[in-house]
N, C-alpha and C positions, 0 to 999 in steps of 0.2 A: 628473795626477800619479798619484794609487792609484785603481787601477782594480779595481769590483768585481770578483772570479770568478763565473761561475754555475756552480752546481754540477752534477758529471758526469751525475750521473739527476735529470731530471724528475717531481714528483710527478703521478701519473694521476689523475684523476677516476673512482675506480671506477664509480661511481652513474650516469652516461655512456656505459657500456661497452655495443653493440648485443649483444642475444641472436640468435644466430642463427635464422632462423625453425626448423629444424628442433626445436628445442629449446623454441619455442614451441606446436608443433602436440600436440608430446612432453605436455607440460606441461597445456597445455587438455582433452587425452582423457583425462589420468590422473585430472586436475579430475573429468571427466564421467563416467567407471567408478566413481568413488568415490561422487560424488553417486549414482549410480544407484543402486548397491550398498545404499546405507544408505537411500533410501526403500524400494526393494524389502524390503529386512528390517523395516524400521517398517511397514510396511503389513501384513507375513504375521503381525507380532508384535501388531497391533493387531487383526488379524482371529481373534487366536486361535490361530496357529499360532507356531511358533519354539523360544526357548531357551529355555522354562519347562521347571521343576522337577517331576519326578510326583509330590512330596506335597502342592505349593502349591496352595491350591485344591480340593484332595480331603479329603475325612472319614476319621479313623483308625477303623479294625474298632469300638472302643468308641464312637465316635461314633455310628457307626452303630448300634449297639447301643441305646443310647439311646434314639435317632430312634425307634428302631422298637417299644419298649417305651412312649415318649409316644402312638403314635400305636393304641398299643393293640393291635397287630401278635401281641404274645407277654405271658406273664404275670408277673408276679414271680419265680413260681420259676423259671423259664427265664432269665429277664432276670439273676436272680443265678447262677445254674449258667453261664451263659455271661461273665458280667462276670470269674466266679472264674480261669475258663480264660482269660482275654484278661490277666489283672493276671497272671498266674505270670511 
């Protein structure tokens, strides 16, 4: 008597769908430029070289100043004659 309709579009199982292999080879080198890339920069950044900053890790002129007035390098009065000119 009443007969279902089925309706005119089928739902697709996206999740099913093949990737062309092209798109797979695509995909695995892009994987493996990327991976490469970033150990290559952890390794140069771990050895010391890379994105550092030139004051991270360095002593300012007064530091130095310092260092070298403990280490008994220069005397008071020099050590203040020169502290004077680095504070202006």
């Amino acid at each position: 008597m009443f007969r279902v309709q089925q309706p005119a579009m089928t739902v697709v199982d996206v999740s099913r769908r093949r990737v062309p292999r092209e798109l797979k080879v695509i995909r695995c080198v892009s994987i493996f430029v990327v991976a490469t890339v970033l150990i290559i920069a952890w390794a140069l950044r771990a050895s010391g070289f890379g994105w550092q900053s030139d004051t991270k890790g360095r002593d300012t002129p007064l530091d130095t100043l310092k260092q070298r007035f403990a280490r008994g390098e220069i005397d008071r009065a020099e050590y203040e004659e020169r502290r004077k000119l680095l504070v202006e």
